[in-house]
MDTraj code that builds the backbone (N, CA, C; nanometers):
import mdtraj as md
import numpy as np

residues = "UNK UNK UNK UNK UNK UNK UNK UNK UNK UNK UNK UNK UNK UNK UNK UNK UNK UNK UNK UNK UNK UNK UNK UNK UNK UNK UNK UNK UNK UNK UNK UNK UNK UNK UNK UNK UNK UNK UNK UNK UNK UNK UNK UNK UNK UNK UNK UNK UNK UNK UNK UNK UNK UNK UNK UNK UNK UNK UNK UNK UNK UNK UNK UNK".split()
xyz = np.array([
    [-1.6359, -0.1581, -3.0561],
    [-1.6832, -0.2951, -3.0489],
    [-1.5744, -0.3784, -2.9816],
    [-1.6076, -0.4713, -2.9225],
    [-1.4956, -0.5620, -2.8209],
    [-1.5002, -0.6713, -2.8915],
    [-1.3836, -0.7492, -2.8591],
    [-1.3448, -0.8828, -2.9171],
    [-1.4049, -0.9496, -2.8291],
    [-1.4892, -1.0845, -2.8985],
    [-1.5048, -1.1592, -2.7653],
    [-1.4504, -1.2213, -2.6636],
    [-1.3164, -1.2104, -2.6654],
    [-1.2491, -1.2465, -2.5762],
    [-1.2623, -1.1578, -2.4116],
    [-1.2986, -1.0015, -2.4757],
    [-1.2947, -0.9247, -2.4087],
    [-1.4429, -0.9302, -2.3442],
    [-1.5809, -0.9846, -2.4217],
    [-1.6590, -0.9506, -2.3542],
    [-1.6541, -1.1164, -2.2447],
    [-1.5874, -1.1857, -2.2766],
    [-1.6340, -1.3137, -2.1978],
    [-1.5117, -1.2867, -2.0660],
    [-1.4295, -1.2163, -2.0527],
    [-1.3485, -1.1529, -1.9347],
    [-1.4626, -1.0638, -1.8756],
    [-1.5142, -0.9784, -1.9178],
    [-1.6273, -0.8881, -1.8547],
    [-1.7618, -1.0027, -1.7766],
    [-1.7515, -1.0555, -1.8308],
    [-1.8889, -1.1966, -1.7621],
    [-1.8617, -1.1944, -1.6577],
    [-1.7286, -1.2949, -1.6108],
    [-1.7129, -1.3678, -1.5922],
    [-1.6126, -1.2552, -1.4092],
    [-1.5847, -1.1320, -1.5014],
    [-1.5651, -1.0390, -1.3664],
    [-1.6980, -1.0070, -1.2724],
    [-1.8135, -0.9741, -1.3865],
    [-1.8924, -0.8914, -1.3258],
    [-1.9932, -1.0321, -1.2768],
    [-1.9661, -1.1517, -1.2914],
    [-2.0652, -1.2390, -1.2294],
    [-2.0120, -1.3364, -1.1071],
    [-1.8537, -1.2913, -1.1455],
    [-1.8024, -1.3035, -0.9805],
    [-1.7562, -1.4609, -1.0569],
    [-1.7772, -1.5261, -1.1408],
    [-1.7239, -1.6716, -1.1945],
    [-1.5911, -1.7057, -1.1899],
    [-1.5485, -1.8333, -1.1796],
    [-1.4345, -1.8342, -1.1397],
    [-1.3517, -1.8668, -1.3414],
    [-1.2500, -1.7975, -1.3249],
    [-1.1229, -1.8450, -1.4322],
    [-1.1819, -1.8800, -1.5321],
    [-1.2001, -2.0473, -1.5177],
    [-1.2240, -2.1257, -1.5817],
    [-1.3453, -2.1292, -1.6405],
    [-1.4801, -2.0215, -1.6215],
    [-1.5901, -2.0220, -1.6602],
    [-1.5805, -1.9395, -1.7933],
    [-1.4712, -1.8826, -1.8180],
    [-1.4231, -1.7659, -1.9525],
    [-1.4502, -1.8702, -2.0837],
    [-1.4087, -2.0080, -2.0849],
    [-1.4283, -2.0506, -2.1999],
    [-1.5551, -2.1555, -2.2043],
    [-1.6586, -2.1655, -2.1034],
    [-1.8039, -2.1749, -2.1114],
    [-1.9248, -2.0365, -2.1837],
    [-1.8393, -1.9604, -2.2080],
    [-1.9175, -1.8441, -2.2727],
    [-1.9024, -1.8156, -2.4121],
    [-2.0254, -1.8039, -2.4966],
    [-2.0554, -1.7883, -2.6175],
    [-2.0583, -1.6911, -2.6306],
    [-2.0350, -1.6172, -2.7107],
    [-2.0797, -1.4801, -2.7457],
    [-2.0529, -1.4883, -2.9155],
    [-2.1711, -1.4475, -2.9810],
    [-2.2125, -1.4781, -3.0735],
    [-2.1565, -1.3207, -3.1542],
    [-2.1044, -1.3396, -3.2647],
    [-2.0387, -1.2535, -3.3415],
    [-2.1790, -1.1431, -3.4074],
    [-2.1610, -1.0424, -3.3553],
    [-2.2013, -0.9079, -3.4597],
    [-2.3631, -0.8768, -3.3515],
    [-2.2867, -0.9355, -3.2211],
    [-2.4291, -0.8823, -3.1165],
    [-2.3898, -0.8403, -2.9975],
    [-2.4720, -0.7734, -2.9399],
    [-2.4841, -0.6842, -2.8238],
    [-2.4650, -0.7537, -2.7242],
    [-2.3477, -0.7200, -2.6101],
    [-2.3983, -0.7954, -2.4490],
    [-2.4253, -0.6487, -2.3358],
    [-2.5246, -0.6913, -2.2580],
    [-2.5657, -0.5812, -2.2129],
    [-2.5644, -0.6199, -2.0494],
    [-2.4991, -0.4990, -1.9525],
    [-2.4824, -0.5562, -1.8113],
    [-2.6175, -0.4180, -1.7626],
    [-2.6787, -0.4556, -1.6333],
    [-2.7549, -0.3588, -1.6047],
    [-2.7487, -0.4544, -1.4274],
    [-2.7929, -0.3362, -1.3065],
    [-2.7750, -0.3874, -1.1984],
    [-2.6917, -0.2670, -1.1084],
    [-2.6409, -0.3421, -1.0300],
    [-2.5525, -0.2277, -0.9041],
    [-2.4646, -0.3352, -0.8729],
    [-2.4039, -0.2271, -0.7599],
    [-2.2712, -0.2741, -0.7537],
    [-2.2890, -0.4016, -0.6600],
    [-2.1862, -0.5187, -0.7207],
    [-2.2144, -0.6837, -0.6726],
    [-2.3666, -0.7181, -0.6923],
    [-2.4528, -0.6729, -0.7675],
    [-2.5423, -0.7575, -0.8553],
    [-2.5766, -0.6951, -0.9816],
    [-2.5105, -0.7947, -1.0760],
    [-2.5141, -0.8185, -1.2151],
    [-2.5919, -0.8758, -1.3052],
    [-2.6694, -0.8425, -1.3837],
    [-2.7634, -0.8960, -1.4763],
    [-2.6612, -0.8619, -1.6294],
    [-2.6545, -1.0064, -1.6557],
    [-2.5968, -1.0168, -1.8559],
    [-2.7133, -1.0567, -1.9491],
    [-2.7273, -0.9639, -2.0278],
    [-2.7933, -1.0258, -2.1098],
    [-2.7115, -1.0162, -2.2474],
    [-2.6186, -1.1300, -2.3110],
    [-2.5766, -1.1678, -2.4316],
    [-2.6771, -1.2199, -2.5333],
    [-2.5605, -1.2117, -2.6639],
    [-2.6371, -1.2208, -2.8058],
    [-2.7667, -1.1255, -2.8614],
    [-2.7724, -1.0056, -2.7836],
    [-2.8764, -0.9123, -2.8476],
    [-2.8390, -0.8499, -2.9900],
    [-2.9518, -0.8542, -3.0239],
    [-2.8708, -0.7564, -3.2467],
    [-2.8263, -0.6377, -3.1751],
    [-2.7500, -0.6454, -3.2562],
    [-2.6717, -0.4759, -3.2150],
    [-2.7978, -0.3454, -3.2721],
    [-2.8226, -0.2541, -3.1749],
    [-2.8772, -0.1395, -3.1904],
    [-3.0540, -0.1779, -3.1019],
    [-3.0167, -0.3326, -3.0517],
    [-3.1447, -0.3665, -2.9818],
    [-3.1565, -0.3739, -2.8632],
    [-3.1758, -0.3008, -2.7521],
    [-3.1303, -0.2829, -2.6031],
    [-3.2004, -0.3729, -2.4972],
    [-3.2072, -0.4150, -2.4270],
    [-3.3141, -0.5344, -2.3213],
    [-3.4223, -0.4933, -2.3343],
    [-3.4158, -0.3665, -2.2702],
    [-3.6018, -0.3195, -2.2553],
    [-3.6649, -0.2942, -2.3824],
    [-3.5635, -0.2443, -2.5484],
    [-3.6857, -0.3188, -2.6290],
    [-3.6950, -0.4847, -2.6860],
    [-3.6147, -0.5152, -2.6194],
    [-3.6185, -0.6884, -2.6856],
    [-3.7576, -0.7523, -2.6075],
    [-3.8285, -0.7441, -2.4883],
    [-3.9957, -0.7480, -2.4266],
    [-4.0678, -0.6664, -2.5329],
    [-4.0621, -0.5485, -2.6344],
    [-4.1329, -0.5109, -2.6593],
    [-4.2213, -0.5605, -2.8045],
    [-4.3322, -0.5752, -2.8350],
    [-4.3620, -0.5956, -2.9624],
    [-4.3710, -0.5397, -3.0952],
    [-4.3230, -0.5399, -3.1978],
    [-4.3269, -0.4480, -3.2758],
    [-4.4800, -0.3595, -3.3054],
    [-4.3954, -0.2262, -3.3102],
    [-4.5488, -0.1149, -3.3032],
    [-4.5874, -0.1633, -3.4738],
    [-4.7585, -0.1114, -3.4738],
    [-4.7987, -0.1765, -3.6520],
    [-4.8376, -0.0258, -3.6296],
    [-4.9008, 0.0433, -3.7715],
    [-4.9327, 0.1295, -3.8004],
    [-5.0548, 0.1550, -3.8775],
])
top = md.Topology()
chain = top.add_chain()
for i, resn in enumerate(residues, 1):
    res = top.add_residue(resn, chain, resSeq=i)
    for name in ("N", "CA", "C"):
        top.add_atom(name, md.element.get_by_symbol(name[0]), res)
traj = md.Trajectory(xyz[None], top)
């Protein structure tokens, strides 16, 4: 698990932001940030529950 210090350095590399954008970022304690994309384009998606990945956060819970 990363400190948030560490994930708001990862943002802020992988979105190309300058310096000063490190302490405009939230990152909410005991959740997931998730990068997906290629190289020089970056998609973040922060504050996911941990163990909940993007593609199921669109999904609806299955009923039975």
């Amino acid at each position: 698990m990363a400190a948030p210090e560490g994930v708001r350095t990862a943002v802020v590399r992988a979105l190309g932001a300058p310096d000063s954008a490190f302490w405009q970022i939230d990152v909410p304690p005991l959740t997931a940030t998730e990068f997906s994309g290629r190289f020089e384009h970056w998609n973040v998606r922060l504050g996911q529950p941990l163990g909940q990945s993007a593609a199921d956060a669109g999904r609806s819970p299955e009923t039975s």
